[in-house]
N, C-alpha and C positions, 0 to 999 in steps of 0.2 A: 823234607818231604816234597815240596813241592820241585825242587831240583831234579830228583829222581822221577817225577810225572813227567817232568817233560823229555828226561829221558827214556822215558818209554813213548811217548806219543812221538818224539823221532823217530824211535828204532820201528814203530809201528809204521809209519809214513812211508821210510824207509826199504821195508820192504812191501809195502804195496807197489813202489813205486820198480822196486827189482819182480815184482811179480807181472806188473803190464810189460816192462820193457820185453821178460820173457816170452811174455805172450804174442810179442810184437814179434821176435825174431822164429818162434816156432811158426807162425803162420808163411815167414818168411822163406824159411826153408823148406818147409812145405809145397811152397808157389814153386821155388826151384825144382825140387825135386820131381813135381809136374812138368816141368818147361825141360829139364834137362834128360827124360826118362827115356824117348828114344834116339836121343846120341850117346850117352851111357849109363844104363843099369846100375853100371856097381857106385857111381857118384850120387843118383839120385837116392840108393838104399845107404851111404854113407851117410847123405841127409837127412835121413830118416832118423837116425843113429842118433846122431848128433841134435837134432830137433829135440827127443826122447830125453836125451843127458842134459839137457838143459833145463826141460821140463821136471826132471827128479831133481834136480840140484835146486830149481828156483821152489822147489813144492808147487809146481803147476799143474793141474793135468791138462789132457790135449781134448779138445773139443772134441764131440762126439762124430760129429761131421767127418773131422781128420784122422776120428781113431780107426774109421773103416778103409782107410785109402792104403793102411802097410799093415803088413804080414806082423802078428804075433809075435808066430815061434822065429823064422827067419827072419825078419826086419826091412824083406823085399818091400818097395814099392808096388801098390796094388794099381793095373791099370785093366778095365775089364774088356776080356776078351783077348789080351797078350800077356801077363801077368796074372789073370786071375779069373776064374769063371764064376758068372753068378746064376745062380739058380732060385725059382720060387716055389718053395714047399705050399700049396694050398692047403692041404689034408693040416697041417700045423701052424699055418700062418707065420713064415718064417722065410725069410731071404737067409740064402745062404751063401757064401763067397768060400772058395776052395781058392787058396794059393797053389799057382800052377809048377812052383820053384821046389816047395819042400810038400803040398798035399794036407796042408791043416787047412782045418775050413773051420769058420766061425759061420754063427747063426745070430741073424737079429729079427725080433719081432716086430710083424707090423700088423696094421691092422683092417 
């Protein structure tokens, strides 16, 4: 019994320890994907990509912060104002970001 606890307080350790590192390299790609957005597009929305498959594979989700910066539907890097326009619904208390690539727009409330 006691053999088997501590194989699970490994396997527990274990992947906390696989869930920071992810967390470490989705931020990472992230910063790229800002740094490299206007020498090229389609590397920074690669990163996005890949930030994302990392994030599913490790069971990470992506900080709230970062989920606003790329496109949904297409996976574009959001930059506002060349990538992406934001607007402020008052009437509904609501920013809204339209990708300028594919035209989905999300909504987030504020207050």
């Amino acid at each position: 019994m006691a053999k088997n606890m501590n194989r699970k307080r490994k396997a527990n350790a274990m992947a906390k320890m696989h869930q920071k590192i992810a967390r470490e390299r989705i931020d990472i790609l992230f910063s790229e994907a800002e740094r490299r957005y206007h020498e090229n597009p389609d590397l920074s929305k690669r990163y996005i990509h890949i930030a994302r498959k990392v994030g599913m594979k490790c069971n990470v989700s992506i900080p709230r912060r970062l989920k606003m910066r790329f496109c949904k539907k297409c996976g574009a890097y959001l930059v506002p104002g060349s990538s992406s326009r934001v607007r402020i619904d008052s009437q509904k208390k609501n920013v809204v970001i339209t990708c300028l690539r594919c035209g989905f727009s999300r909504r987030y409330p504020y207050k």
